[in-house]
C-alpha positions in Angstrom: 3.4 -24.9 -11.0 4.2 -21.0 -10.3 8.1 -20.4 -9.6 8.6 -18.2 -6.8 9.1 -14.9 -8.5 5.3 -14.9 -10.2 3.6 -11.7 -9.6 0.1 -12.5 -9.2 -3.1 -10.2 -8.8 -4.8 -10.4 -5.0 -7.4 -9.8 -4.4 -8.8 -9.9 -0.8 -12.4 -8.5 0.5 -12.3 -6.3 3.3 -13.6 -7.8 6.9 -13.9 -6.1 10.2 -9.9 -6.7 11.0 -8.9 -6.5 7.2 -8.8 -4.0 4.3 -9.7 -4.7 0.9 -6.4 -5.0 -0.8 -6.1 -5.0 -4.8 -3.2 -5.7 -6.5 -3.3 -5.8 -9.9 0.3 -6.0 -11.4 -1.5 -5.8 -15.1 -3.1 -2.3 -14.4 0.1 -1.2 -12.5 -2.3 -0.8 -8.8 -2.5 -1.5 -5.3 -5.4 -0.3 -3.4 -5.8 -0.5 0.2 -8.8 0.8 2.3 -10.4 -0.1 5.5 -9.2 -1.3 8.8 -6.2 -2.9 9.4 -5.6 -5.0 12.6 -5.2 -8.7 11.6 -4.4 -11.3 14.5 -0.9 -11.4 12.4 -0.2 -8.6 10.1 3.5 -9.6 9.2 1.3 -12.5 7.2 -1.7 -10.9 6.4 1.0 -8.4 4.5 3.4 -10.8 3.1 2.4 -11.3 0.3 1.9 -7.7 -1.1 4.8 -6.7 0.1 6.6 -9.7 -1.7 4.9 -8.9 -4.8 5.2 -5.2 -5.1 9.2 -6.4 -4.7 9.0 -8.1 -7.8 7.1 -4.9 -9.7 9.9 -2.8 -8.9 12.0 -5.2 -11.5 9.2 -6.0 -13.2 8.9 -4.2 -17.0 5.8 -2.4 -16.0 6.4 1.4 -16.4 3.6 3.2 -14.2 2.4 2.6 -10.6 -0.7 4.0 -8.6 -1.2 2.9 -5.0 -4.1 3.9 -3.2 -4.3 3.8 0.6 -8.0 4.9 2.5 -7.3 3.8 6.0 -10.2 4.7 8.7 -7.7 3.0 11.3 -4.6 0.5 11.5 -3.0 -0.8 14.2 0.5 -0.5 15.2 2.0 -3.9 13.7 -0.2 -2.8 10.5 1.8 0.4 11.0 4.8 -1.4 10.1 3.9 -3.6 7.7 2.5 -0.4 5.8 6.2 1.0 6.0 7.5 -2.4 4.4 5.0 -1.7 1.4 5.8 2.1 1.6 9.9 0.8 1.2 8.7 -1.4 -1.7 6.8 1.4 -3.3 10.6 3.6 -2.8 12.5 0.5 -4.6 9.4 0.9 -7.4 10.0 4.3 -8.1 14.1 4.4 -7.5 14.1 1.5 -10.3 13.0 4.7 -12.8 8.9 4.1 -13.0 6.2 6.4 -12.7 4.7 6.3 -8.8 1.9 7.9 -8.0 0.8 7.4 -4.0 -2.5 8.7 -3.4 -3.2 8.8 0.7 -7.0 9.6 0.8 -8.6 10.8 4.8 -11.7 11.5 6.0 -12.0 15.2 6.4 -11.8 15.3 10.3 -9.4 12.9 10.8 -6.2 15.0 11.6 -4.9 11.5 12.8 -5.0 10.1 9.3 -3.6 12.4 7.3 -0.6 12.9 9.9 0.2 9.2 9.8 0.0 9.8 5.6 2.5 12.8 6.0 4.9 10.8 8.2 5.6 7.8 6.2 5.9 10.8 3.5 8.8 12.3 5.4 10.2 9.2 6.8 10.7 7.6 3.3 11.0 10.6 1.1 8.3 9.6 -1.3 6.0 12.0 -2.5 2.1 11.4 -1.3 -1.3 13.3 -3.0 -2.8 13.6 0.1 -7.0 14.1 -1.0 -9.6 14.6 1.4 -12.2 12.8 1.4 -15.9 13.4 3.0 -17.0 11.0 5.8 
């Protein structure tokens, strides 16, 4: 039986409410990217949020997240600050982070909503453009 504090990977496919999310704790990686506006975020984001918690004290010295939202909703909104938080623990715990926020090239909307959680939680984001 797996205790509570065992990071696992997840995996989950995208869907027309979901992203894809990967989270490999081997490779030191969360992706994200797609739509986000599950019936109930605050579970469909649970467990990522719990594991990247137990990354930050986790041995593992490197981190890349990836986020390639075309839209999220607002309770995705803050479940995405809850992640961005554990990514802030990740790198305040002395690892390597590298956030890389990737927008389609005309949406202004996107890559605002990158630069506030940016600002908001002091964490530094490659912002990369990406063509539609």
């Amino acid at each position: 039986m797996l205790s509570e504090s065992t990071m696992e990977k997840i995996f989950l496919e995208p869907s027309r409410v979901t992203p894809l999310i990967n989270f490999d704790p081997d490779e030191g990686i969360l992706e994200m990217k797609g739509r986000s506006s599950p019936e109930n975020s605050i579970m469909f984001y649970q467990k990522v949020i719990q594991n990247l918690g137990l990354f930050a004290e986790s041995g593992q010295e490197n981190f890349t997240a990836n986020f390639a939202f075309e839209y999220f909703n607002t309770s995705s909104s803050k479940c995405l600050f809850d992640v961005f938080k554990k990514l802030v623990r990740i790198r305040d715990s002395g690892k390597d982070l590298v956030v890389n926020w990737f927008f389609e090239e005309d949406d202004e909307d996107m890559m605002e909503a990158g630069e506030d959680y940016s600002d908001l939680l002091d964490l530094e984001f490659n912002f990369i453009e990406i063509e539609e």
